[in-house]
C-alpha positions as CSV (number, residue, x, y, z in Angstrom):
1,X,24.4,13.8,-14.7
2,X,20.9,12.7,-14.2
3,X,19.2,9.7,-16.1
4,X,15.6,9.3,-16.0
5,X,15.6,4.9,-16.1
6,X,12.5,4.6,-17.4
7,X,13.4,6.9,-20.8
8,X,14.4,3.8,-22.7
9,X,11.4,1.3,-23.8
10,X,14.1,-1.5,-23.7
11,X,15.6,-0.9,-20.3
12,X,11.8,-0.8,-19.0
13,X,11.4,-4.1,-20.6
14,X,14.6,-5.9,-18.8
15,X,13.6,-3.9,-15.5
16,X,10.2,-5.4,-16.3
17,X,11.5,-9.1,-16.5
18,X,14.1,-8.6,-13.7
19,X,10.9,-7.8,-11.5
20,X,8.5,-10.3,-12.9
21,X,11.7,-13.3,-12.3
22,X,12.0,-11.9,-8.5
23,X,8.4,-11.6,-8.0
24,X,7.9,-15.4,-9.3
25,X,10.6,-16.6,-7.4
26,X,9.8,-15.7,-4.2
27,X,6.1,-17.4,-4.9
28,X,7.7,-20.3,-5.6
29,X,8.5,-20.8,-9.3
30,X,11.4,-22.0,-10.7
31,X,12.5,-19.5,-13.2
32,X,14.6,-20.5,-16.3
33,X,15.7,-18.3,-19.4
34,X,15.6,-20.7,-22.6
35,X,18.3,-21.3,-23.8
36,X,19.9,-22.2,-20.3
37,X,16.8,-24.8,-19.4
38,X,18.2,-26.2,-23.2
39,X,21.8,-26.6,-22.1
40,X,20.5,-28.4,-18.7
41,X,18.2,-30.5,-21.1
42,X,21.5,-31.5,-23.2
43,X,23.3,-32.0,-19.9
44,X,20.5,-34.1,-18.6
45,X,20.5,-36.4,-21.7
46,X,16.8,-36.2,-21.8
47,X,15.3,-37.8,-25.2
48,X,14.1,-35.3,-28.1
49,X,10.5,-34.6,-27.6
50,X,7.9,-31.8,-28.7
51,X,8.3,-30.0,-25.7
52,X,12.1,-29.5,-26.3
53,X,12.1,-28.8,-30.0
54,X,9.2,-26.1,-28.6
55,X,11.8,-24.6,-26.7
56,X,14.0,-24.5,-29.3
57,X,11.6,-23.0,-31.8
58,X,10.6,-20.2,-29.5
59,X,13.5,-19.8,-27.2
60,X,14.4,-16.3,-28.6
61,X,11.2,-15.6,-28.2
62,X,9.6,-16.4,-24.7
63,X,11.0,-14.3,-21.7
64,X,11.1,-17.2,-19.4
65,X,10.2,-20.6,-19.0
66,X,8.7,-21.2,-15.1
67,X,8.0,-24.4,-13.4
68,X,5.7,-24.8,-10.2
69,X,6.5,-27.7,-8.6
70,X,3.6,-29.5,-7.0
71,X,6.1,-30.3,-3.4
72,X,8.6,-27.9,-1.6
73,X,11.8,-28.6,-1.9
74,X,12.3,-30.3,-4.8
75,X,16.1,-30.5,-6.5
76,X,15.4,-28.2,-9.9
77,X,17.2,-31.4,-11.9
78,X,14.4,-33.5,-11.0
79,X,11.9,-31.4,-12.0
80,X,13.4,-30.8,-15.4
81,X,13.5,-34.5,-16.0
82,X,9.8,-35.1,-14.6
83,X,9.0,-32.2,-17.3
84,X,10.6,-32.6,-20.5
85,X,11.0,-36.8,-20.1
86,X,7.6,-37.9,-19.7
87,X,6.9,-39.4,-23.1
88,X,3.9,-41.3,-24.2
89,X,0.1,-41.3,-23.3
90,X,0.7,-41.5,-19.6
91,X,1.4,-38.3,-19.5
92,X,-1.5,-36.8,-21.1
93,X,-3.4,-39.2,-18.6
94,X,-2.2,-38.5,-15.4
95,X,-1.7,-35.5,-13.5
96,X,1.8,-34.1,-13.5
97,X,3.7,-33.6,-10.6
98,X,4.6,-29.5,-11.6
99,X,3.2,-27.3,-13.9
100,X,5.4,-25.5,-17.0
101,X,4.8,-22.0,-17.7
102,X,5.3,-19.8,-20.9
103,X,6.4,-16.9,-19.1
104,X,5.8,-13.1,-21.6
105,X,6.3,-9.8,-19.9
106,X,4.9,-6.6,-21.2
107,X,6.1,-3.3,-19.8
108,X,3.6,-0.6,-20.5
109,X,1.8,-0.3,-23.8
110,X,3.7,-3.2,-25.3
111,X,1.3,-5.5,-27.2
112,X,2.2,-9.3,-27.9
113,X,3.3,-9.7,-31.5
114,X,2.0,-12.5,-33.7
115,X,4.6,-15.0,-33.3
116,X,4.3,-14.6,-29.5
117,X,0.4,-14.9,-29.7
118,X,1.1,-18.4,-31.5
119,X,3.7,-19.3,-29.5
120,X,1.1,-19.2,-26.3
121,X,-1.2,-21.4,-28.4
122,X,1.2,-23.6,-28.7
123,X,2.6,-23.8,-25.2
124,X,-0.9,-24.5,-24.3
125,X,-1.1,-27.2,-26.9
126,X,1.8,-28.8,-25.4
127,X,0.3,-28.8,-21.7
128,X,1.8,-25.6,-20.7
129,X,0.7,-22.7,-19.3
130,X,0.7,-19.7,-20.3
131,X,1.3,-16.7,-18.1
132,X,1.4,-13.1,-19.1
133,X,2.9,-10.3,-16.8
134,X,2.1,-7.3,-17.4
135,X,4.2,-3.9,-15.8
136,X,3.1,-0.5,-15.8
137,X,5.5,1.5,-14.2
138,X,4.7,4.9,-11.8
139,X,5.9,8.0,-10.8
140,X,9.4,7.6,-7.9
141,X,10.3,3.8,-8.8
142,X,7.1,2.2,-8.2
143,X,5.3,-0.6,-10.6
144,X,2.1,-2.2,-11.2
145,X,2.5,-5.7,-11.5
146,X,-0.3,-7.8,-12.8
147,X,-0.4,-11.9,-14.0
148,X,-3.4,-13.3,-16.3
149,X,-2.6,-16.9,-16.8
150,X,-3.6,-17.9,-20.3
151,X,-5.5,-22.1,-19.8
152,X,-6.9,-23.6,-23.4
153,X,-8.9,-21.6,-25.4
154,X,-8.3,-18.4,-23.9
């Protein structure tokens, strides 16, 4: 029996984040799916601040959280805790070390919804990033891969 994988919108959408993840990856990201980036927060023991209770908030929402990491090699622990422990006005005054990204995928004509369009304000608001992928896939298993990253006021 033949199966044409690009029938289903929702199979194009988790063939669209599987390639967007790999694709980030191998430039260097650090990729993370929310809830697990929570649970190594927890694990980490890093204090309650407006970054985490943004990831709570819009966990179910974002398709991945990405970090850049300013030096190679870095242990992905570290960068967590550089990220999500930095409390107080230094860290609004001097440059961080990495950058977070708001990752959202859209596979072909998907639109962002409201909530997601405020949660990309909001990321930005925080000092994140936000990055939108967008996937358009072709005839015989090929796809159009394209990345607007979203910086205040856009």
């Amino acid at each position: 029996m033949m199966y044409n994988l690009l029938a289903s919108n929702k199979l194009k959408g988790e063939i669209g984040e599987l390639l967007v993840a790999h694709i980030l990856r191998r430039k260097g990201f650090i990729i993370y799916r929310p809830a697990k980036l929570l649970t190594k927060i927890d694990q980490l023991r890093l204090p309650r601040s407006y970054e985490v209770e943004f990831l709570e908030k819009y966990g179910k929402t974002m398709d991945f959280f990405a970090i850049f990491p300013e030096r190679a090699a870095m242990d992905p622990r570290e960068v967590v805790c550089q990220l999500f422990s930095g409390v107080g006005l230094n860290r609004y005054l001097e440059k961080p070390p990495h950058q977070g990204f708001v990752v959202e995928v859209k596979s072909g004509s998907a639109e962002l919804s409201s909530r997601q369009r405020r949660m990309l304000e909001l990321a930005q608001r925080l000092g994140f990033k936000a990055l939108i992928a967008r996937v358009i896939f072709t005839g015989n298993y090929w796809a159009d891969v394209s990345f607007r990253v979203l910086e205040g006021g856009d």
